[in-house]
C-alpha positions, 0 to 999 in steps of 0.5 A: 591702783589701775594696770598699764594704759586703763585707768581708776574706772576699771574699779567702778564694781568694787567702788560701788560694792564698798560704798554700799556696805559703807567701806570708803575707798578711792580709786586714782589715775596714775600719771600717763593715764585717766584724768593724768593722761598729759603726764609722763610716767615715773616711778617717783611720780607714781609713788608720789601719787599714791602717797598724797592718797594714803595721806588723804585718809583718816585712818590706815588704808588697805592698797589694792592693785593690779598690774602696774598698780600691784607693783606699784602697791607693793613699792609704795607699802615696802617703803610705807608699812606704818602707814598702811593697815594691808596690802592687795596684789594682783597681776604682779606675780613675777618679776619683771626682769629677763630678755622678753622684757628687754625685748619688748621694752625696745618694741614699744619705745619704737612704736611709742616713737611712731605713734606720739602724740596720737596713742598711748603705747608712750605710756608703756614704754615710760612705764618699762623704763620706770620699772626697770631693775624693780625687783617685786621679790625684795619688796615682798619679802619686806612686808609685814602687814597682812597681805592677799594676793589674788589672781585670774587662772589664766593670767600669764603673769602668774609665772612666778607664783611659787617664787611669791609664796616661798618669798611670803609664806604668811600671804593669803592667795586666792586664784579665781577661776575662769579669769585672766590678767583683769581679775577684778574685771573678769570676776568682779562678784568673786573678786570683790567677795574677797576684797570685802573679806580681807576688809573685814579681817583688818581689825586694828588689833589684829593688824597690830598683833601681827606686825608685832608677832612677825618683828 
């Protein structure tokens, strides 16, 4: 799952990589972006989408997300863990909660109201007022499918990093260095190097043992 006004194409490497060593994968436009560029984006509709994808597949998938796609990754695997064999979080490692927020939320609707139809700031403001009052620490602290988190040195969105560990202590983390908020863009042979590592580790019967263990 893809951040906020991009879309399923900033996955292209990683898409390429799978499929090379014969991983299948599928990378979605949530609603108000890519292909869905004409809807308007809710919380309902991209849990929706995200379902209907995990539905479409043969066996359990792994989600992986950044930004948008991170928060949204782990709504959908807090309410869907018997359907997922992991989780992969990036960009989405504070809350998204505080003044700067309620600021920048009122900020974008101004522009969005501005701009429409011509731009894509709507988006943003649909998405601030989608995630409102989301918390990401009460999702995490649900989860007992395996989970990595890997995210860029400098992303700004690591400021609650610390709450995130002590939140799932039994979490891989991985931080790549030299990268910013678009981890996966910006290192994407090191990012996909772990992805394909996480991959290999989702062996069914470990999967089960450790949801079981951790019951």
């Amino acid at each position: 799952m893809h951040g906020t006004r991009t879309s399923s194409a900033i996955w292209d490497p990683q898409v390429q990589a799978l499929e090379a060593v014969g991983h299948g994968s599928h990378a979605l436009d949530l609603p108000g972006h890519g292909a869905r560029s004409v809807e308007r984006f809710t919380l309902e509709g991209a849990l929706e989408a995200i379902d209907a994808a995990v539905e479409a597949q043969t066996a359990p998938p792994m989600l992986v997300g950044l930004s948008l796609g991170g928060y949204l990754s782990l709504a959908y695997a807090a309410r869907n863990q018997d359907k997922l064999a992991g989780v992969m979080l990036s960009g989405c490692s504070t809350e998204i909660a505080g003044k700067p927020l309620r600021l920048y939320r009122r900020w974008t609707s101004r522009i969005a109201a501005t701009f429409r139809p011509g731009g894509t700031w709507y988006v943003v403001a649909d998405m601030l007022h989608a995630m409102h009052g989301y918390s990401a620490l009460a999702d995490l602290r649900r989860l007992l499918v395996p989970v990595w988190i890997v995210n860029g040195r400098r992303d700004p969105l690591r400021w609650g990093e610390w709450r995130m560990r002590a939140a799932l202590p039994f979490a891989r983390w991985h931080v790549v260095p030299g990268a910013g908020h678009d981890v996966n863009s910006h290192a994407p042979a090191e990012y996909t190097r772990i992805l394909l590592s996480a991959l290999a580790e989702l062996g069914p019967e470990r999967v089960l043992a450790e949801v079981g263990a951790r019951r």
